[in-house]
C-alpha angles and dihedrals in degrees: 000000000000090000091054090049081049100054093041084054104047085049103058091039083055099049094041092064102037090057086047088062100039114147116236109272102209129209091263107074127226097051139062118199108220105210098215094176140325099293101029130070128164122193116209100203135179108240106243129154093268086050100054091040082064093071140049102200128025143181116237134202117183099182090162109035098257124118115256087210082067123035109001140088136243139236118211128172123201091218131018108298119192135219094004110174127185101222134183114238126201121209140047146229106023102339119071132158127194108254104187139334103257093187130352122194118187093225124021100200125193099239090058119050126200107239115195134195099244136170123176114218135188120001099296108031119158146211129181140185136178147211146167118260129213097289101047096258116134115240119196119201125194105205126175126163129276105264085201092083106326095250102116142022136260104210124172129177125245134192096229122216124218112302118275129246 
């Protein structure tokens, strides 16, 4: 019985502060914009035609093989942004820790995006990525998709610990 009261409580717990740090879902569907401060915004978008249409260069990371075009997602920032990485996390629910640096560029600009190749798996499949802020600090984000009809992103922000072996 006690393990039962435990998982119902971890759960709510759980689902009361990922909804705290949902991202905005906007009225277009397939991105959310994470307002990391007052000068700096990412959009995680999911890479469609009319997205791609949008841009006239990219930059493209095909970790698994897949085509990014296709069936990935795409990182855009809405000034210079510099040392974002696309990292695996491992985790789930309020504790995450960076695993490994899947791609690193120096300087994520807003006219090229970084599109990924990205499938989200399970019910709570994650993805992250980092970057350093204005003030040189390095911010880590956990992001998967909305269950509730897979148009926009739940993202939340972690202090990550030192990388795990």
């Amino acid at each position: 019985m006690n393990n039962k009261k435990f998982v119902i409580i971890m759960f709510s717990v759980f689902a009361l502060f990922f909804t705290a740090y949902e991202g905005q879902a906007l009225e277009t569907p397939g991105y959310t914009i994470i307002h990391v401060s007052d000068e700096i915004s990412i959009t995680i978008s999911y890479v469609t035609n009319e997205f791609l249409a949008q841009y006239e260069t990219f930059i493209e990371f095909s970790g698994r093989g897949g085509d990014p075009r296709r069936c990935g997602i795409a990182f855009v920032s809405n000034i210079l942004v510099r040392n974002f990485r696309y990292i695996r996390i491992c985790g789930a629910e309020i504790m995450f820790i960076v695993k490994e640096d899947l791609f690193l560029l120096s300087e994520l600009l807003p006219e090229t995006p970084l599109l990924v190749d990205w499938a989200a798996s399970g019910s709570m499949a994650y993805g992250g990525f980092a970057f350093e802020d204005e003030s040189g600090v390095t911010r880590y984000f956990a992001f998967n998709y909305d269950a509730a009809g897979y148009t926009a992103f739940r993202y939340m922000e972690f202090d990550s610990p030192p990388k795990k072996n």
